[in-house]
N, C-alpha and C positions, 0 to 999 in steps of 0.2 A: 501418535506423532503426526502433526500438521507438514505439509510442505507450503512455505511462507516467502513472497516476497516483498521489499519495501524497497519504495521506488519514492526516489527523495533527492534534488539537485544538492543540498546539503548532505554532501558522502558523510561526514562524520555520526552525521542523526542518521542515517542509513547503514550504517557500518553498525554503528552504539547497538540499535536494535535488532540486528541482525545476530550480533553477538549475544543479544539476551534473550533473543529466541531460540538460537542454540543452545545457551546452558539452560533454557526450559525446556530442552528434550527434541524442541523442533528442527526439520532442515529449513535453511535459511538462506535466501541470495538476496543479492540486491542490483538496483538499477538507479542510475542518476539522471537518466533524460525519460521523457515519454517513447524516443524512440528506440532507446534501449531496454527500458520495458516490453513496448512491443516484439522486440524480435527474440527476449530472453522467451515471452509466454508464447512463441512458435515454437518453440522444442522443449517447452516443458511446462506440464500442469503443476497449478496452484489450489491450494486449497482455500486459502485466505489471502489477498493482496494488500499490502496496507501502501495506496495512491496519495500522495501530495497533490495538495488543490494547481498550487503555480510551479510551473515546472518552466525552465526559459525555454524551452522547445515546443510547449505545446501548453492545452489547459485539460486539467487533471479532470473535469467530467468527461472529455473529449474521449481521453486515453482509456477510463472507465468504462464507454458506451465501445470503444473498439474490441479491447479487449472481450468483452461478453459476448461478442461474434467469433471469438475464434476458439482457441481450446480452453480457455480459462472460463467458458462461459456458467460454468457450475461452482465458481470458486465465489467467497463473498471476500468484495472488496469495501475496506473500511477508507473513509476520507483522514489524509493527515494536513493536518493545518495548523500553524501560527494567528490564522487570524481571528478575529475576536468576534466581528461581526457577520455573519451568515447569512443568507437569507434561506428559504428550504428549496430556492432553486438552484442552490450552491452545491446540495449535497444531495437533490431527490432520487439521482441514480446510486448510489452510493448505500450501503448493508450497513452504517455505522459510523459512528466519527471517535476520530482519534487527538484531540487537540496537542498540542505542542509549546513546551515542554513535555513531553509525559511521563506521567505518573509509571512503573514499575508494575503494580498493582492494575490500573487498567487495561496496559499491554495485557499482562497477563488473564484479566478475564477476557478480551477478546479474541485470544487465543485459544479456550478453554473450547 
């Protein structure tokens, strides 16, 4: 069992998979700003983060490169995104991308 959290201004896409990480066996939180990210990963480790690129408080490599200095710095954070076009300086801090809509199936191997 992973300790997982998704951090996503769209609460219901963070909620949704929140919920299906739980009934895959994992613990699950979540956070809707960068800055609530950062202050949930002060008092608690993660194993896997799944970060949204645009967050209206901040920008999702930002929150990525903060986080790795503090206790989460051994957890892999996977990119979540909507957008279509990337570049590899989009995601190069980033253990993984998660596109959006997603798939059931790819949450799930990234969880694995």
């Amino acid at each position: 069992m992973s300790s997982v959290l998704f951090v996503d201004d769209l609460e219901d896409t963070a909620d949704s998979l929140a919920d299906i990480a739980s009934a895959l066996g994992h613990r699950s939180a979540v956070a809707y700003s960068g800055a609530s990210a950062l202050e949930i990963a002060m008092h608690d480790v993660f194993d896997i983060i799944f970060l949204d690129l645009t967050l209206p408080d901040s920008d999702g490599r930002e929150i990525c490169q903060r986080l790795r200095q503090g206790r989460c710095a051994g957890a892999r954070i996977i990119a979540l995104t909507g957008r279509t076009e990337l570049a590899a300086a989009d995601i190069d801090c980033f253990d993984g991308l998660l596109p959006k809509p997603c798939c059931i199936n790819d949450l799930e191997r990234l969880l694995a």
